[in-house]
C-alpha positions, 0 to 999 in steps of 0.5 A: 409116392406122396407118403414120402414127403415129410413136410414142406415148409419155408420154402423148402421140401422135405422127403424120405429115399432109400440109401441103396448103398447103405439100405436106409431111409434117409430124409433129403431137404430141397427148395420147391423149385428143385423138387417140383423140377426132379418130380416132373421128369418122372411124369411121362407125355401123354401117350407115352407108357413106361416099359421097363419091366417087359422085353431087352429091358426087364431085369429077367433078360438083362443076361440073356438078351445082352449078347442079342442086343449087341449083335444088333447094334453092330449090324444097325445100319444108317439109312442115307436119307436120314442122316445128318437129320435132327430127331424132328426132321426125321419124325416129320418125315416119317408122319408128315406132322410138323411138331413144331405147330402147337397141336390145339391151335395147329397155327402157333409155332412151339420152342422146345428148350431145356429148363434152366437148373435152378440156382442152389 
């Protein structure tokens, strides 16, 4: 939340965390890049809805559905047209939507690449 941060300053900005080991607020200081990079993992796409509290993932079935959970797993069975495919490939073949055209323009090509980590 935003009341976290302290101050911002000399390029630097500075915000309070919980020590989950130690169960303390403690303040950590990181250059602009560095903070505003880490905050925007937390923003999900458009569309994209976070679920961690409900099904195999809300902590009230962490025990009960771990066994469940992997006796799927072991069953999960590679269908063939799929395999070697990359996670693109795959989707445009279930939707017939290339993800690689720009979704407003639907004529430019998009890149996806990781961000460089900011030098420390």
């Amino acid at each position: 939340s935003n009341s976290r941060i302290t101050s911002v300053e000399n390029g630097k900005v500075y915000f309070r965390y919980k020590d989950r080991k130690r169960l303390v607020s403690k303040t950590m200081q990181l250059n602009t890049m560095e903070f505003i990079r880490r905050f925007m993992l937390h923003i999900l796409p458009h569309n994209f809805y976070k679920i961690r509290y409900y099904g195999i993932l809300s902590s009230a079935n962490s025990k009960t559905k771990k066994e469940q959970i992997v006796a799927l797993m072991e069953t999960c069975v590679p269908i063939p047209e799929y395999e070697g495919l990359s996670a693109i490939e795959v989707y445009s073949l279930l939707t017939g939507k290339d993800v690689s055209h720009c979704p407003k323009c639907k004529k430019g090509r998009i890149l996806c690449r990781a961000l460089p980590k900011p030098e420390t």
